[in-house]
MIMARZA-382524 format. One line per 3 residues: number of its first residue (from 1); their letters; for each residue x negated, y, z of C-alpha. Coordinates in steps of 0.5 Angstrom, whole numbers, plus 500, padded with zeros to 3 digits. Example, Ala and Ser with C-alpha at 12.3 -4.5 7.8 and 13.67 -1.06 7.14 Angstrom:
BEGIN
1) AS) 475 491 516 ~ 473 498 514 .
This chain:
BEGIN
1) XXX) 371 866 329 ~ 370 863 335 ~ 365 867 340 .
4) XXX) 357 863 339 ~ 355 859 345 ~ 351 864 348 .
7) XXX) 358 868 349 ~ 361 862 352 ~ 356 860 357 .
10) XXX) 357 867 360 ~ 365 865 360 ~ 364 860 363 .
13) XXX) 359 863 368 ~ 364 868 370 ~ 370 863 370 .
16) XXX) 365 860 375 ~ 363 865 379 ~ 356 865 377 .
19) XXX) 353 872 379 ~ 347 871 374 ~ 353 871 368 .
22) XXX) 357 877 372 ~ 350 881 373 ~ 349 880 365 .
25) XXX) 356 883 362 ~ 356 887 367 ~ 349 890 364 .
28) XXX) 351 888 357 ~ 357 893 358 ~ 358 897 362 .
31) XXX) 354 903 359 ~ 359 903 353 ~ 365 903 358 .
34) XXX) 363 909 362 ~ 361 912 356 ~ 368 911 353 .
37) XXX) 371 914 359 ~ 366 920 361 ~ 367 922 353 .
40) XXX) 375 922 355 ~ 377 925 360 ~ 374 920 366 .
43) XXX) 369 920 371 ~ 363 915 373 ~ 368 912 379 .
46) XXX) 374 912 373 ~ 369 907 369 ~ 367 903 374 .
49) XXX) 374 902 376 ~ 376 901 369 ~ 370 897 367 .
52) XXX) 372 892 374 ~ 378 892 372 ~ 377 889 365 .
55) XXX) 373 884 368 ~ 377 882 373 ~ 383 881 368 .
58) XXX) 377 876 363 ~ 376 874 369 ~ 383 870 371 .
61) XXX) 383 869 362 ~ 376 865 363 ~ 380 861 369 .
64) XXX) 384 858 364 ~ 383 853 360 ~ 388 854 354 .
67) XXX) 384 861 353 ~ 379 862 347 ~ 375 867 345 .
70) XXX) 375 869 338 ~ 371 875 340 ~ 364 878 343 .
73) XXX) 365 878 351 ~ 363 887 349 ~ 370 887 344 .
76) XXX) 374 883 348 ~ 371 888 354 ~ 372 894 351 .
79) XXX) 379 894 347 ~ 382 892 355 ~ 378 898 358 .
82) XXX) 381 903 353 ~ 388 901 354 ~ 387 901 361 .
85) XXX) 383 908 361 ~ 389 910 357 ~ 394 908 360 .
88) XXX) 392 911 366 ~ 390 917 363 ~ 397 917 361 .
91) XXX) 399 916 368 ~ 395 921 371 ~ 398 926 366 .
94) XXX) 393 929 362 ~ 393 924 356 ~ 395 929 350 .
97) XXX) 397 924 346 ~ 402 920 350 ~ 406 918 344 .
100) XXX) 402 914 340 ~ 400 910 347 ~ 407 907 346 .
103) XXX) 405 905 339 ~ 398 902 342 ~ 397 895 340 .
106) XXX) 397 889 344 ~ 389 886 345 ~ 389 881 342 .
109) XXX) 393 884 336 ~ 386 890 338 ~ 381 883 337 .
112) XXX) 384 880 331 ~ 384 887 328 ~ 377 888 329 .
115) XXX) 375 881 327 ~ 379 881 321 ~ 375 888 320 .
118) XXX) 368 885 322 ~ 370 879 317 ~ 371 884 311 .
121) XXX) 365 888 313 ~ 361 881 312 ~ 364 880 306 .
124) XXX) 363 887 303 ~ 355 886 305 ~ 354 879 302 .
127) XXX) 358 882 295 ~ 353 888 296 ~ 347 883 296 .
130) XXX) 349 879 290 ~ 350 884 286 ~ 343 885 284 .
133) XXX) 338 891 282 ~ 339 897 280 ~ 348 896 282 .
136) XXX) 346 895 289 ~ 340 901 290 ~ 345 906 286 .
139) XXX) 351 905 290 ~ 347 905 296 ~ 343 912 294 .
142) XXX) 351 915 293 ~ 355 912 298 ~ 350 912 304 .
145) XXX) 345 917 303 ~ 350 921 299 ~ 346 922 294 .
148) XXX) 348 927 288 ~ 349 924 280 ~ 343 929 278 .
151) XXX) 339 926 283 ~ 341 919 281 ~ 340 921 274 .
154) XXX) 333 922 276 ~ 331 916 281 ~ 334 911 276 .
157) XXX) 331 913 270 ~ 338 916 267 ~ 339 921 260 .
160) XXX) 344 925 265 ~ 349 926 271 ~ 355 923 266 .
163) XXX) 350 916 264 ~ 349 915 272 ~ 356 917 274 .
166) XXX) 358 911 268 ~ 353 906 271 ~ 356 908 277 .
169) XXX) 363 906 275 ~ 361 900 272 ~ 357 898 278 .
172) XXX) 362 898 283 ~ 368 895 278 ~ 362 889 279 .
175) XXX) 362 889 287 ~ 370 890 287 ~ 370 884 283 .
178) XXX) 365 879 287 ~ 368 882 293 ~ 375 880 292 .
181) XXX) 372 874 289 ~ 369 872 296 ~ 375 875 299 .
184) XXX) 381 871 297 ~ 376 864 298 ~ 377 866 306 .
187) X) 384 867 306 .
C-alpha cells in the first residue's frame, strides 16, 4: 500500500524544506506524540524532543530517493517516537520493562505489522458488509454492543436464547467463510 498523494506531497515538502509541509505534520501529529509520552513517564519538553527527533529522522528518510512510503506520515511518525521514547526511557532507567525493548521490532517491521493489520481489519469490514441482514446486525449486536443471547433473542424475533446463540454460529461461520474467501484472494 503506498501512501495516497496527499501524503506524499507533504513528503515531498519536508524533504524540501517547506515550512507549510513541516507546519502541517507538526499539527497533524504532535498532540498524539506528546500524548504517548506524557501518559509514559515524559514530560511535554520529553515529546517535543522525541517528536523532533522523528521528523528529523523522516526528514533525511524523505532526502532519499530509494525511500517509499508504505504508511501514513502519523504511522510512520509514531512507531519512530515510541521506540525513541523507549529507548531512552531505557536510558534513563526507569523503563520497568527493559527486556522486552530488546525484543522491539525494527520500524519498518512495526509499519509492515500495522499495514498487514490495518489490510485484515479492511478485509474483516468488507466480509462483514457482505454478509447481509439479520447476520451483520446479530454479530454487531454481540460483539460490539456486547449484547446478551436473551436480548438478541428478543431484538430479532428468536423463540429463545439457544435459537439466537444458534443463528449466531451460523452467522459467523458465514462471515469466516467470505473473510478467508477475500483474504487468500490478497495474498
Amino acid at each position: 500500500m503506498k501512501a495516497d498523494t496527499t501524503e506524499q506531497a507533504l513528503l515531498k515538502g519536508l524533504a524540501n524544506n517547506d515550512s507549510k509541509a513541516i507546519e502541517t505534520i507538526y499539527k497533524d501529529n504532535f498532540a498524539m506524540v506528546q500524548t504517548f509520552i506524557m501518559q509514559n513517564n515524559g514530560t511535554y519538553d520529553d515529546a517535543r524532543d522525541i517528536f523532533q527527533e522523528a521528523v528529523i529522522t523522516l526528514y533525511e528518510k524523505a532526502q532519499s530517493q530509494s525511500f517509499v512510503l508504505t504508511s501514513q506520515i502519523k504511522t510512520y511518525v509514531y512507531s519512530v517516537c515510541r521506540r525513541l521514547w523507549l529507548k531512552r526511557l531505557q536510558q534513563m532507567g526507569r523503563y520497568a520493562h527493559a527486556d522486552s525493548l530488546e525484543e522491539t521490532v525494527a520500524v519498518e517491521e512495526d509499519l509492515e505489522m500495522h499495514e498487514k493489520r490495518n489490510a485484515e481489519f479492511a478485509i474483516m469490514d468488507r466480509a462483514l458488509n457482505s454478509l447481509g441482514e439479520p447476520c451483520k446486525s446479530l454479530l454487531e449486536g454481540y460483539y460490539l454492543k456486547k449484547m446478551g443471547m436473551q436480548e438478541l433473542a428478543a431484538e430479532f424475533g428468536y423463540t429463545n436464547a439457544d435459537n439466537a446463540k444458534n443463528q449466531k454460529y451460523k452467522c459467523l461461520m458465514r462471515l469466516k467463510k467470505l473473510f478467508f474467501a477475500q483474504y487468500n484472494i490478497g495474498d
